[in-house]
C-alpha atoms as one frame of an Amber mdcrd trajectory, in Angstrom:
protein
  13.827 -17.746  -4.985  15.170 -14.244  -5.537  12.372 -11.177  -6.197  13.535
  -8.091  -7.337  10.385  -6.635  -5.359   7.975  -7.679  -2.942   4.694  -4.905
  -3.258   2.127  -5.026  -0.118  -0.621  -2.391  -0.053  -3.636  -1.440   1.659
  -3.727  -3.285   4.905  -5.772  -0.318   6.542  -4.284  -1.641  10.091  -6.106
  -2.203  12.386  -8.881  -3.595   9.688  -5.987  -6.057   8.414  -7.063  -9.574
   7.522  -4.378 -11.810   9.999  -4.601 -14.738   8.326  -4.006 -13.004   4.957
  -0.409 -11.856   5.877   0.412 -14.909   7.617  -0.728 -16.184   4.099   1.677
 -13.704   2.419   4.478 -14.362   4.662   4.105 -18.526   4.093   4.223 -17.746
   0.132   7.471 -15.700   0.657   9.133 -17.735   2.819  12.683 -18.339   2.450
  12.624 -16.101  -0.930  16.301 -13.585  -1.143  13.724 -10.141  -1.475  15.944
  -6.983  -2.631  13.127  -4.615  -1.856  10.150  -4.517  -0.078   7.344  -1.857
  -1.062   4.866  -0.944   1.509   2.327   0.726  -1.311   0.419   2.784   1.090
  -3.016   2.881   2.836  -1.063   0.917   5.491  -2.992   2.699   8.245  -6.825
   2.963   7.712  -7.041   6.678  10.069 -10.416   6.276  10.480 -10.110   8.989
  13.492  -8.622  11.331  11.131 -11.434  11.002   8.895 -13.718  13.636   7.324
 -15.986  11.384   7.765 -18.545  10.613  10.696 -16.609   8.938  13.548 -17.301
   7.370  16.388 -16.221   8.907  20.236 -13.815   5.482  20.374 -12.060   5.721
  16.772 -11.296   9.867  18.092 -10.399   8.312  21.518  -8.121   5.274  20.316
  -6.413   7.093  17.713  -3.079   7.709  19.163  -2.672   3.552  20.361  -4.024
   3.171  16.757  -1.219   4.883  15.710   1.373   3.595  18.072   0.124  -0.432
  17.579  -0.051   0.259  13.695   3.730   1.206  13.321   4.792  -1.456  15.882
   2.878  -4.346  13.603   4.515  -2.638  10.570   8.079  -2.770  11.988   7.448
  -6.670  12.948   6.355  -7.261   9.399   9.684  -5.789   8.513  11.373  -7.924
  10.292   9.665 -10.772   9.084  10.482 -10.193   5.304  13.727  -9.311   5.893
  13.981  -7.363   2.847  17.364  -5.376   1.761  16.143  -1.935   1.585  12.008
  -0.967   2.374  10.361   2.214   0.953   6.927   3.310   2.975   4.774   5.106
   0.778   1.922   7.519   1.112  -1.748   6.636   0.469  -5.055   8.872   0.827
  -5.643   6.849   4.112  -1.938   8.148   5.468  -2.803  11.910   4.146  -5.490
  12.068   6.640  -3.280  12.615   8.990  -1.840  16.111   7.583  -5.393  17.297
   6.702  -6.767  16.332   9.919  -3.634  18.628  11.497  -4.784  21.097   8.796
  -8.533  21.529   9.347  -8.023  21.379  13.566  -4.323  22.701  14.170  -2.856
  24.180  11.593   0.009  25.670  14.167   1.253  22.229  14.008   1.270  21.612
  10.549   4.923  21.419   9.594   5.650  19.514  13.591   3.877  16.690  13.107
   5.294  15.043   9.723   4.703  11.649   7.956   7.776  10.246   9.825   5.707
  10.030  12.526   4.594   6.821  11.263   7.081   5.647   8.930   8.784   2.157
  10.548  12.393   2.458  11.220  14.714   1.841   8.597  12.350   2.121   6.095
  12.991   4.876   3.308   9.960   7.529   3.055   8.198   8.098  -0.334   5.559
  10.919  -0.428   5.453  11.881  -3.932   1.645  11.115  -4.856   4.094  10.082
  -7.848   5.982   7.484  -6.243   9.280   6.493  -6.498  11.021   5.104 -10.569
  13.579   2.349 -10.353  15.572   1.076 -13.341  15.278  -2.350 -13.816  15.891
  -4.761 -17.050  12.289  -4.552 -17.967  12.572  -0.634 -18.410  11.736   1.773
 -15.425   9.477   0.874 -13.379   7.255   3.235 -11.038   5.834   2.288  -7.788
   3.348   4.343  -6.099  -0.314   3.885  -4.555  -1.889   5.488  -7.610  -4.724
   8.475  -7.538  -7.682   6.594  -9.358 -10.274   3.793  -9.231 -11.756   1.901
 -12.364 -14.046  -1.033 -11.493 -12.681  -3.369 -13.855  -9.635  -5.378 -12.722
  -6.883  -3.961 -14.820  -8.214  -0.780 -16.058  -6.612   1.227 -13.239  -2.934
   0.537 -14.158  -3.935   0.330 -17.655  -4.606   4.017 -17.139  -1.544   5.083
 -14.955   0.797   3.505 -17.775  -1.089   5.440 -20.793  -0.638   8.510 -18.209
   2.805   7.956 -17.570   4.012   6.514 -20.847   7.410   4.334 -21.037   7.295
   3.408 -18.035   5.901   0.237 -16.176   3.223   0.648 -13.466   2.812  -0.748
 -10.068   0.034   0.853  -8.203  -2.382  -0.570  -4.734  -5.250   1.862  -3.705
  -7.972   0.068  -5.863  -7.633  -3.286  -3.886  -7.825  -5.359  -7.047  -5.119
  -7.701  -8.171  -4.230  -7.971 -11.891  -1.603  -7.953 -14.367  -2.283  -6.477
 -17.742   0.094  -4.974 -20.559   0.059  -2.656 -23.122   2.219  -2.560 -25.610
   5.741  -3.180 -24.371   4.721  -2.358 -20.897   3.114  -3.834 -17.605   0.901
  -2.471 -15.206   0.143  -4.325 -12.269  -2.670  -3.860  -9.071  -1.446  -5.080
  -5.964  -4.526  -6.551  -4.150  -5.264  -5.146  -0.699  -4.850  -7.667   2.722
  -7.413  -5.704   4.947 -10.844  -7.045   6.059 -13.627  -5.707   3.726 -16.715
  -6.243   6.193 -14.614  -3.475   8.571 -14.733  -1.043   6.096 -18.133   0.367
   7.204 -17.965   3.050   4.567 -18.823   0.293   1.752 -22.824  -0.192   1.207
 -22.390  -2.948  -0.855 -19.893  -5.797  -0.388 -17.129  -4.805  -2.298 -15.678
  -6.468  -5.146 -12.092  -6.770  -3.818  -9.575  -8.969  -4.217  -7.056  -9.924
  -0.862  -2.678 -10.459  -2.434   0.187  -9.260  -3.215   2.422  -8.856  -5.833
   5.816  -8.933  -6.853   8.727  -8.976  -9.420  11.181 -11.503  -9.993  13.550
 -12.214 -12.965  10.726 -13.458 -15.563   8.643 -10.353 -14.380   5.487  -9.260
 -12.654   3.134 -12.028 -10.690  -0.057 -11.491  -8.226  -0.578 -14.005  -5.903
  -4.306 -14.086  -4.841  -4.360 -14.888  -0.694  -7.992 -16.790   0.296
């Protein structure tokens, strides 16, 4: 099995679900993968947080950091894809407005390749990153919006974007939906929901992936 691209977003490490990447890595086994896209929201930050945090997220955050990029770069590995692009999410930005708000003498030191793995190409354009591709261009990027249906939020980014097909994580629901001669496709999340503490309700997310092979864009749903 060849696919063009392999998309995995929103593991919020450390609140990743184990036993949906081992999942993942079973369904892609053995699979020629040209590109792997990690979609963003890789780290959750929670210490970086504007949000109320506890004296042991503030006190852990640099082994946070350190275990986070090591689990990424053994992920890596474990794909084997050709080339990997790391992109950006709002969970990944904490980290610059955290500098920001408390050290601002740093800002411009400390730099998002701080926790990009090795090898893997950065991408911090809240826009992503446009590839050419026989199904037209196709844009990857964690996206900047929510919409509580499944499918509405690339449905959106492609009518934003126009002529161009959409591959976005961030909302942590997994579709595929199409509009007019275009796809847009939400790429699941693989974190564990009950460790997002934020949430007052049980959220209605969906744990996959998603990726892009010669007869086009699939999700996978992981249990």
């Amino acid at each position: 099995m060849r696919l063009y691209h392999l998309i995995l977003s929103d593991l919020h490490l450390p609140l990743h679900d184990e036993a949906a990447v081992r999942g993942l890595l079973s369904e892609v086994k053995g699979a020629r993968i040209e590109h792997l896209h990690l979609l963003g929201d890789l780290y959750d930050f929670a210490a970086f947080s504007r949000f109320i945090r506890t004296p042991s997220e503030v006190a852990q955050a640099s082994q946070a950091l350190a275990d986070g990029k090591a689990y990424l770069q053994a992920l890596i590995s474990k794909v084997n894809a050709k080339k990997v692009f790391f992109y950006i999410g709002n969970h990944e930005e904490r980290l610059l407005k955290y500098i920001l708000r408390n050290a601002p003498a740093l800002f411009g030191t400390v730099t998002y390749k701080l926790i990009t793995p090795e090898g893997a190409e950065l991408v911090e354009h809240r826009w992503g990153r446009a590839f050419a591709s026989h199904f037209g261009t196709i844009r990857f990027m964690h996206g900047g919006l929510v919409r509580k249906t499944p499918g509405a939020t690339p449905l959106e980014h492609i009518r934003a974007f126009q002529r161009e097909n959409i591959v976005v994580g961030h909302s942590h629901r997994l579709s595929v939906v199409y509009d007019r001669h275009y796809f847009g496709v939400e790429s699941g999340h693989l974190s564990l929901p009950e460790a997002h503490d934020y949430c007052t309700v049980p959220p209605c997310w969906t744990r996959g992936f998603s990726f892009i092979d010669a007869s086009g864009p699939r999700v996978i749903k992981l249990e």
